[in-house]
C-alpha positions in Angstrom: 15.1 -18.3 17.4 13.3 -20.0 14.7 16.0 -20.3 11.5 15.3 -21.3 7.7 17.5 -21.1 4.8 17.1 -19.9 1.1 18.9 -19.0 -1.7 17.7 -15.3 -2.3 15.7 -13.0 0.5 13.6 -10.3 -0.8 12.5 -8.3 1.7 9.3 -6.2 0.4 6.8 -7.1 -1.9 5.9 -3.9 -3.8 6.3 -2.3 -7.5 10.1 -3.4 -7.4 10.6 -6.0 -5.3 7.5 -8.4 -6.6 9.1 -8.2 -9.6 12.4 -9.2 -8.1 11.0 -12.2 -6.5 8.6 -13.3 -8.9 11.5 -13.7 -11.8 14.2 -14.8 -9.2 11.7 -17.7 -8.9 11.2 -18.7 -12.3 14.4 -20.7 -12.1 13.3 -24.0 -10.2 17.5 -24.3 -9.1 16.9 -21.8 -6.5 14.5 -21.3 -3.2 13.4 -17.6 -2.5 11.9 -16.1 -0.2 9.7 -12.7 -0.1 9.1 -11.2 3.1 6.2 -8.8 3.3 5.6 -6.8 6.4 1.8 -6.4 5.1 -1.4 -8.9 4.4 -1.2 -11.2 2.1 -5.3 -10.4 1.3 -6.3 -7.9 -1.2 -9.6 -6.0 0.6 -12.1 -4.9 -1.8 -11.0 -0.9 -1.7 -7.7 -2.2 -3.9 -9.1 -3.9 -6.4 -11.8 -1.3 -6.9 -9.9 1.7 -9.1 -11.7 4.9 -7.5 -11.5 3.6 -4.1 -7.9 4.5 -3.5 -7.7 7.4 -1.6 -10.0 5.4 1.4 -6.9 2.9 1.9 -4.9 6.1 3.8 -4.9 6.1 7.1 -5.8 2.8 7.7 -3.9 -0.4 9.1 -2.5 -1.3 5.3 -0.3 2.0 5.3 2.5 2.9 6.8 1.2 6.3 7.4 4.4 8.4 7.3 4.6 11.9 8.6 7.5 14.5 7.8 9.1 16.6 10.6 8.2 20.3 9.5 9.1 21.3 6.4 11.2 24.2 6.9 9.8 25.8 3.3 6.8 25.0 4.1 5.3 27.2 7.1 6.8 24.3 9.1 3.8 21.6 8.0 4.0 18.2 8.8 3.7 16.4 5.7 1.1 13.2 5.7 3.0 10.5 2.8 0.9 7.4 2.5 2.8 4.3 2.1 1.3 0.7 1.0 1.5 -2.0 4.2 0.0 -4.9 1.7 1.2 -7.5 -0.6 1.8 -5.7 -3.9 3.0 -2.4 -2.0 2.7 1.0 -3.6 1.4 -0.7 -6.7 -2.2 -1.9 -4.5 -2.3 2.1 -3.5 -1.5 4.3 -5.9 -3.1 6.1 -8.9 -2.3 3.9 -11.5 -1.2 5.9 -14.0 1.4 4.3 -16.2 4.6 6.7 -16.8 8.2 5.8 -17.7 9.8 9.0 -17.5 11.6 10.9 -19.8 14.5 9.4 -22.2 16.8 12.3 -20.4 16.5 10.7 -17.4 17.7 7.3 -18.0 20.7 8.6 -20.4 21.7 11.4 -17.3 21.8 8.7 -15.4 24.3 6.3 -17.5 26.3 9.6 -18.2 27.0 9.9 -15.0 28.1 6.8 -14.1 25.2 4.5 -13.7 26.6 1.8 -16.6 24.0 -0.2 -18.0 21.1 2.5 -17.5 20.8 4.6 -20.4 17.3 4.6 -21.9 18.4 2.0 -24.5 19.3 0.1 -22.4 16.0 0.1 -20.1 13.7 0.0 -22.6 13.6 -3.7 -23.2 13.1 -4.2 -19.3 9.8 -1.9 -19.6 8.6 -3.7 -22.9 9.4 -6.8 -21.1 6.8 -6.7 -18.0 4.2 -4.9 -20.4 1.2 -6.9 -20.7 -0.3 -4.0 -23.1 -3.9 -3.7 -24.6 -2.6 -1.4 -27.5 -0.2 -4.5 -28.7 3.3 -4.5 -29.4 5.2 -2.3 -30.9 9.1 -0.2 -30.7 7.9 0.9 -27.7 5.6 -1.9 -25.7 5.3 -5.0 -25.1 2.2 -7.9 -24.3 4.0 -11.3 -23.2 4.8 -9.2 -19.9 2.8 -10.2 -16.3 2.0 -6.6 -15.8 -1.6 -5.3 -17.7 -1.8 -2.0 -19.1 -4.4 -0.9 -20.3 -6.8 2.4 -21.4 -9.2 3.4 -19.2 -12.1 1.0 -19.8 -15.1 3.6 -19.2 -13.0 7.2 -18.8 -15.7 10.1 -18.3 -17.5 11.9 -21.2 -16.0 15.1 -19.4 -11.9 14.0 -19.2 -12.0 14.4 -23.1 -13.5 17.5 -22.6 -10.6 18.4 -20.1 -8.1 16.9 -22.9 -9.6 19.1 -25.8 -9.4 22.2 -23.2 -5.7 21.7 -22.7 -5.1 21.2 -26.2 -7.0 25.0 -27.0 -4.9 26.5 -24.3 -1.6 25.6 -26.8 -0.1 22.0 -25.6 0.2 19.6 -28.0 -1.6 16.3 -28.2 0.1 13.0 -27.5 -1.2 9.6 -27.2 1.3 8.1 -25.9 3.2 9.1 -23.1 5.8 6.1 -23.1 6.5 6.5 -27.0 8.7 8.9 -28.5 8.1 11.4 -27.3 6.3 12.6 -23.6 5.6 16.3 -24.1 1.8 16.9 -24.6 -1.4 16.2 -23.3 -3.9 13.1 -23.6 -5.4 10.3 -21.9 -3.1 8.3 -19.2 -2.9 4.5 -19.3 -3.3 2.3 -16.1 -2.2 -0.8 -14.5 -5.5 -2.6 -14.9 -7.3 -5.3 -16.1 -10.5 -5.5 -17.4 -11.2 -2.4 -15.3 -10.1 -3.6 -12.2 -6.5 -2.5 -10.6 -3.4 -4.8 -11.8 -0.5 -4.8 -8.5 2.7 -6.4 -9.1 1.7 -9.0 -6.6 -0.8 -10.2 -9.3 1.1 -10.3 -12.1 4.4 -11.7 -10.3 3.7 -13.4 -7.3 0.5 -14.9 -6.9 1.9 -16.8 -10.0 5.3 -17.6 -8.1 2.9 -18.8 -5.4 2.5 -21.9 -7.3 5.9 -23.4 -7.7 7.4 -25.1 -4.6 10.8 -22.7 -4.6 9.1 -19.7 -3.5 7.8 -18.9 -0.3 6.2 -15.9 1.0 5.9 -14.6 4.4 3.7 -12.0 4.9 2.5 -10.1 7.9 6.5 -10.3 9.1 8.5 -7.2 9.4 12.1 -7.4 9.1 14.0 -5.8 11.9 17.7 -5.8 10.6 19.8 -7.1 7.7 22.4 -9.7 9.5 25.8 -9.3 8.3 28.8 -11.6 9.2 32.3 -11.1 8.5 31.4 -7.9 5.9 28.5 -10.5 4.2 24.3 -10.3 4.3 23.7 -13.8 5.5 20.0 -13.3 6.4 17.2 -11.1 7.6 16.7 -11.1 11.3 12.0 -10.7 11.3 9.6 -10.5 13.7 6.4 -12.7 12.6 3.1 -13.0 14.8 5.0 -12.0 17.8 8.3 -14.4 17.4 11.4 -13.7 16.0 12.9 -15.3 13.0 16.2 -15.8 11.8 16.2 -16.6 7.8 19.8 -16.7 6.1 20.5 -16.1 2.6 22.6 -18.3 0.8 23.4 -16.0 -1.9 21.8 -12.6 -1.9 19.3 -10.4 0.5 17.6 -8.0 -1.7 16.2 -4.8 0.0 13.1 -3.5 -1.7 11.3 -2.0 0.8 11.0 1.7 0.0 12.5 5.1 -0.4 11.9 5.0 3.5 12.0 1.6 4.5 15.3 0.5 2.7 17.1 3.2 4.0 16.0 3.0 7.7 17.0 -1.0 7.5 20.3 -0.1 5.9 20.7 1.8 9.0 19.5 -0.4 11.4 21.7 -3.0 10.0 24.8 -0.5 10.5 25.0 0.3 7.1 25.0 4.8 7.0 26.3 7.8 8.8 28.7 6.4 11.4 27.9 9.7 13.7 23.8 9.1 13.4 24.5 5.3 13.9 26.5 5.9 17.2 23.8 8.2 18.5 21.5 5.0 18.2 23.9 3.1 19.5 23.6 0.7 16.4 27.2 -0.9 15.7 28.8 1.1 12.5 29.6 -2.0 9.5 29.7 0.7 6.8 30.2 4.6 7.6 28.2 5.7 4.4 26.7 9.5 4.7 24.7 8.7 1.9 22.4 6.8 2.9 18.7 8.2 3.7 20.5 11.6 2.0 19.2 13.1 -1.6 15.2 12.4 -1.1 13.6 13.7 -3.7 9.7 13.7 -4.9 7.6 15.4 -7.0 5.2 18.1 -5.2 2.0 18.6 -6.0 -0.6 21.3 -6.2 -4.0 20.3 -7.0 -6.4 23.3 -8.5 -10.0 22.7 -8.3 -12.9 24.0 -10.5 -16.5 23.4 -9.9 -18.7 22.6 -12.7 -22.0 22.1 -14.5 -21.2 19.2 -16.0 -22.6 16.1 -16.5 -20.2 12.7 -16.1 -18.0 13.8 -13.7 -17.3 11.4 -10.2 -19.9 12.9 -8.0 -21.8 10.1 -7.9 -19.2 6.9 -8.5 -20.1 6.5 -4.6 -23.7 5.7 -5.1 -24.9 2.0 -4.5 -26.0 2.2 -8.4 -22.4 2.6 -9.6 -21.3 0.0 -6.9 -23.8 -2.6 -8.4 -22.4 -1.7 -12.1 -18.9 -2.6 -10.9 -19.3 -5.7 -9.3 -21.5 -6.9 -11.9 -19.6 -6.1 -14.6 -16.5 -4.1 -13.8 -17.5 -1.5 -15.6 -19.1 2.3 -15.0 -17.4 5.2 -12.7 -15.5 3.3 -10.2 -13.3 2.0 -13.0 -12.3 5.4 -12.6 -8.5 6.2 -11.8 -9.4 9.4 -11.0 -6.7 11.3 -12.8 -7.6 10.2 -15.8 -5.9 12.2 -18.3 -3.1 15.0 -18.5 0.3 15.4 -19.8 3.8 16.8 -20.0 4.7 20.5 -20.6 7.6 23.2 -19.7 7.6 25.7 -17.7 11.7 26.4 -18.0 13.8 26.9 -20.9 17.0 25.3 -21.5 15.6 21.8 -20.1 15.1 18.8 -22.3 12.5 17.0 -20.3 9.3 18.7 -19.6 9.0 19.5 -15.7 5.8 20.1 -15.5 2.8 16.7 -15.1 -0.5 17.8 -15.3 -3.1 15.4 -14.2 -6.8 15.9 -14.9 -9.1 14.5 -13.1 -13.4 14.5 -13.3 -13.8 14.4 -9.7 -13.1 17.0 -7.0 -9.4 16.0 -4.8 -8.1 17.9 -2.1 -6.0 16.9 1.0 -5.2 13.1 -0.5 -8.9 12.6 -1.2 -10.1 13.6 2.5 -11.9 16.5 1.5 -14.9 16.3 0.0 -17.4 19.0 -1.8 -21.5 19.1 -2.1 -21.2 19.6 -6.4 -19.9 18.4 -9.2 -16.4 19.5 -9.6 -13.4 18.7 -11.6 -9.2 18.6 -10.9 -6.0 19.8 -12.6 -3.1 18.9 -10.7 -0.2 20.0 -11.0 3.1 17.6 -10.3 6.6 18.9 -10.3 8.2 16.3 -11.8 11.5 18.3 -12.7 11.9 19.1 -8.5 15.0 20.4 -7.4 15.0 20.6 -3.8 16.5 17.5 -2.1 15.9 16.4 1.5 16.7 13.2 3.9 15.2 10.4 5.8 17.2 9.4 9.1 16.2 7.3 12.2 14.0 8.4 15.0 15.1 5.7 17.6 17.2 2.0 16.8 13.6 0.4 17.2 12.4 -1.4 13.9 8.8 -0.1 14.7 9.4 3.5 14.7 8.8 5.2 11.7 11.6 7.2 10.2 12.1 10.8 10.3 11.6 12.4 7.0 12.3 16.2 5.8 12.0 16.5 2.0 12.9 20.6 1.8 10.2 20.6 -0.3 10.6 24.3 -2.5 14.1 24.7 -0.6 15.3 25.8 -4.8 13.5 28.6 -5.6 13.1 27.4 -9.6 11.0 24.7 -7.8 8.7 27.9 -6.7 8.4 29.9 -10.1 7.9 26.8 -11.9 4.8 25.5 -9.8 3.4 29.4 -9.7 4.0 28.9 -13.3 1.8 25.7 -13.5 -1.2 26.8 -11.5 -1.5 30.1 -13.8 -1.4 27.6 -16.8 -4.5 25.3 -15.4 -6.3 28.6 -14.9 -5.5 29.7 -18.5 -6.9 25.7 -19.2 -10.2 26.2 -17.4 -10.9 29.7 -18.9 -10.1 28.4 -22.0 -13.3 27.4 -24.8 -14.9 24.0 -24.0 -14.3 24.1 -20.3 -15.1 28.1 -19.9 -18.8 27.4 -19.8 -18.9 25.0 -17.8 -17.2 26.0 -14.9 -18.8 27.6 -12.5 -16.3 28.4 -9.6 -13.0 28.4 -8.6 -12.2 26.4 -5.7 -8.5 26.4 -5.6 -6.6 28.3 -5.5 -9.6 30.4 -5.3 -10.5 34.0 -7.1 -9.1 35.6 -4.0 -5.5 34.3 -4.8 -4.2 36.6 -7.2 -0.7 38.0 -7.0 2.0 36.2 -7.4 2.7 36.7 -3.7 -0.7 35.1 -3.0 -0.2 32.3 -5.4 3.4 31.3 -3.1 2.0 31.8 0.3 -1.2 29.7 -1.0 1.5 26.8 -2.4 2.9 26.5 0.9 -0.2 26.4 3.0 -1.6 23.5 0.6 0.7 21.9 -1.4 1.0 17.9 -1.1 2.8 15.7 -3.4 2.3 13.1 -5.9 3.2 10.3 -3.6 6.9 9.7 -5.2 9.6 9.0 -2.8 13.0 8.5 -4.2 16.7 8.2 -4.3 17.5 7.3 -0.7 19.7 4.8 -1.5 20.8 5.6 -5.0 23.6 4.0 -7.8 26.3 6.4 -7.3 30.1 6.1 -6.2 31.1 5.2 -3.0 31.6 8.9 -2.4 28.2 10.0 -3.7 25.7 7.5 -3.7 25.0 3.8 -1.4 24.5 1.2 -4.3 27.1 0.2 -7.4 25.0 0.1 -11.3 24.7 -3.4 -10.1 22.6 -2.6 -7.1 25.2 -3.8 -4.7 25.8 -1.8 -1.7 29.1 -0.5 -1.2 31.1 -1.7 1.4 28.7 -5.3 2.4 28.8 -8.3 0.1 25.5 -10.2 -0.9 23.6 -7.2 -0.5 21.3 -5.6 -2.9 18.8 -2.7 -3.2 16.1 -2.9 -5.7 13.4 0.2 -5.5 12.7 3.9 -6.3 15.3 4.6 -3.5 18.2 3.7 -6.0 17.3 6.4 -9.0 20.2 8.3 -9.1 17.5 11.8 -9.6 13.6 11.3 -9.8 12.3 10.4 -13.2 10.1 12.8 -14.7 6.9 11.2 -14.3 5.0 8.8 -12.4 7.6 6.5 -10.3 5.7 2.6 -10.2 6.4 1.7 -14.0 10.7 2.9 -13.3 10.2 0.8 -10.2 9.0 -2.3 -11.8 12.2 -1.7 -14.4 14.0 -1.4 -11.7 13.0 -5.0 -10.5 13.5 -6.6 -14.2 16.6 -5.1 -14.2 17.5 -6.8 -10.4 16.9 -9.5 -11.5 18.5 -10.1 -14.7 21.9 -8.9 -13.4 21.1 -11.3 -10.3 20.1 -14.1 -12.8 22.9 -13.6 -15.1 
């Protein structure tokens, strides 16, 4: 077995753990490495905004499949995850959102130290690279570009102005002081093109001679000695590869990934372990437990419109990109939304809406012969909690998921509750006229009865994974405030698997915090 030795392993390169091994290798004392089971490449359908629902299903996901969701009419759930260098952050929608103050300050009340929205916002301002300039709430010295949409469609401020007749509040800023309203969403690009956290962090740590990626090499099992990580045990173009940490392995692979490694590495639920016949180091029931993401319903409305997406696709729009990244493609696709309630007695909104001048259904699979527009509508205050566990000891296999998605019935009245407010939005003046049909849920879906059964037939999600691995106690949770995990020295977790609860909101920009704050503790 081939064998190497750094200071720091970072084991997955996406919204989190970029960030990790970008900064980690800003100090020229140390060597790290960044293992990335994806190509290091970036094919033309990530860089281009609008492409990326065509990157599912291919050879750069991880293609993830839940076992039936018991809530659900026993659906097998299809959850996209990035295979590439830059993760999540090369696939997803792009939207910028921090989450709600609440969250961060639940968080530190409950025992996360050091997490309280206070004492996070710095480590958001700090990556920001943003196009509206600095302020109390942003920041533009950061690697990471934010920016407005460069050429959002005539018809999304229509959407906006709709929402705003139908009694929510406008807001332009999401990230500010407040999140409740509706408006336009910013995005991780630049100059109209999609911004991963493997541009901003390590293709400029590619340059220095302490950091070293290895991509295209998937890490079988975290290798602990003597109740220590040492080193990361990969397979790489058919070998296998021993590579030892001197100091620290970090485990930023995922809200499925971390936790399956973690078990593979003995770390989890002595019981499941055994069944694997995987040696227990830790007996932690915790981990893989409390998954948690935001579902989402999307309700389509076709339209007479002009300046919608119907025809970002044509070689004219292709041309206009690739001369000048500019025209539809810059697109996002859910270009605009917001925040609003649909409980009482809660002081973050739970409701995301997300707008979009294009027709989406079934992760962008489906597609229809007219113009047509989207409002989506993303749980962001989810209940239900569900778990990840191991199908077999074998690295390859992919995990098996069950989210319990709608398992609290709150979740159910308050996305019944959203789909009757993007009707009252589309029926409301400035969009009334110009809709001509509706798609989904569909005139025939009228009781409230209807509206349920229709949820569970076609509800998806917002592609939000979380809180497999979360800060918590050793009786409640797998990592310390300081991202340790309890039990094995040396070892870190740094992604969306260590939120104590789900943000409300969009989960890359928390992610990317997540990695600022990794590495400052690490660094300090």
């Amino acid at each position: 077995m081939q064998m190497t030795s750094y200071d720091y392993i970072v084991v997955g390169s996406g919204s989190a753990g970029a960030v990790v091994a970008g900064r980690l290798s800003e100090d020229p004392r140390v060597s790290v490495l960044l293992v990335e089971a994806g190509a290091a490449r970036k094919p033309m359908n990530v860089r281009i905004p609008a492409a990326f629902p065509t990157q599912f299903k291919t050879k750069g996901d991880w293609e993830v499949y839940t076992e039936p969701e018991p809530h659900l009419d026993g659906r097998s759930i299809y959850h996209p995850r990035a295979k590439v260098l830059g993760g999540c952050s090369a696939m997803n929608a792009m939207i910028y959102i921090r989450g709600n103050r609440a969250d961060y300050d639940t968080w530190a009340k409950d025992g996360a130290t050091g997490w309280s929205y206070d004492e996070v916002l710095p480590l958001f301002r700090r990556s920001e690279h943003n196009s509206r300039g600095a302020g109390d709430y942003h920041g533009t010295d950061g690697p990471l570009f934010i920016e407005d949409q460069r050429n959002p469609s005539p018809f999304t401020e229509t959407m906006v102005d709709a929402m705003v007749t139908a009694g929510l509040p406008r807001n332009g800023d999401f990230n500010g002081a407040e999140q409740e309203g509706v408006g336009h969403y910013q995005v991780t690009h630049r100059r109209g093109m999609r911004w991963t956290t493997a541009d901003g962090f390590v293709r400029p740590a590619m340059k220095r001679p302490n950091f070293t990626l290895l991509a295209d090499a998937q890490v079988m099992k975290v290798r602990i000695s003597d109740g220590r990580a040492d080193g990361v045990e990969v397979e790489h173009h058919g070998r296998r590869e021993l590579h030892r940490a001197e100091r620290e392995v970090i485990l930023s692979a995922g809200a499925f990934n971390t936790p399956q490694l973690l078990m593979l590495s003995g770390i989890g639920p002595a019981d499941h372990l055994v069944e694997h016949g995987i040696d227990v180091v830790v007996d932690n029931p915790n981990v893989g437990q409390h998954l948690m993401d935001h579902p989402l319903y999307v309700s389509n409305f076709e339209t007479s419109a002009a300046g919608t997406l119907a025809e970002a696709q044509s070689p004219v729009h292709l041309v206009k990109y690739l001369a000048a990244r500019r025209g539809l493609l810059t697109s996002n696709v859910g270009e605009a939304g917001g925040f609003f309630h649909t409980r009482s007695g809660e002081e973050a909104p739970d409701m995301q809406l997300i707008g979009g001048p294009a027709y989406f259904w079934d992760n962008g699979f489906a597609t229809h012969d007219k113009p047509a527009y989207t409002l989506g509508l993303s749980l962001v205050g989810s209940k239900s909690r569900g778990q990840v566990r191991l199908r077999s000891a074998d690295p390859r296999d992919s995990v098996r998921t069950t989210f319990n998605y709608f398992a609290e019935r709150a979740d159910m009245d308050s996305m019944v509750a959203g789909i009757e407010r993007a009707r009252e939005i589309a029926g409301s003046a400035g969009l009334r006229d110009l809709t001509t049909r509706e798609l989904h849920p569909g005139p025939g879906v009228g009781s409230r009865a209807d509206l349920e059964a229709e949820v569970r037939r076609n509800v998806i999600h917002t592609y939000h994974p979380s809180c497999t691995a979360r800060i918590g106690t050793e009786a409640d949770g797998v990592v310390d405030p300081e991202l340790f995990v309890h039990g094995v020295g040396g070892l870190r977790v740094a992604d969306t698997s260590v939120f104590p609860t789900i943000p409300h909101g969009n989960t890359h920009a928390p992610a990317v915090m997540v990695g600022e704050k990794a590495a400052a503790m690490i660094s300090g």
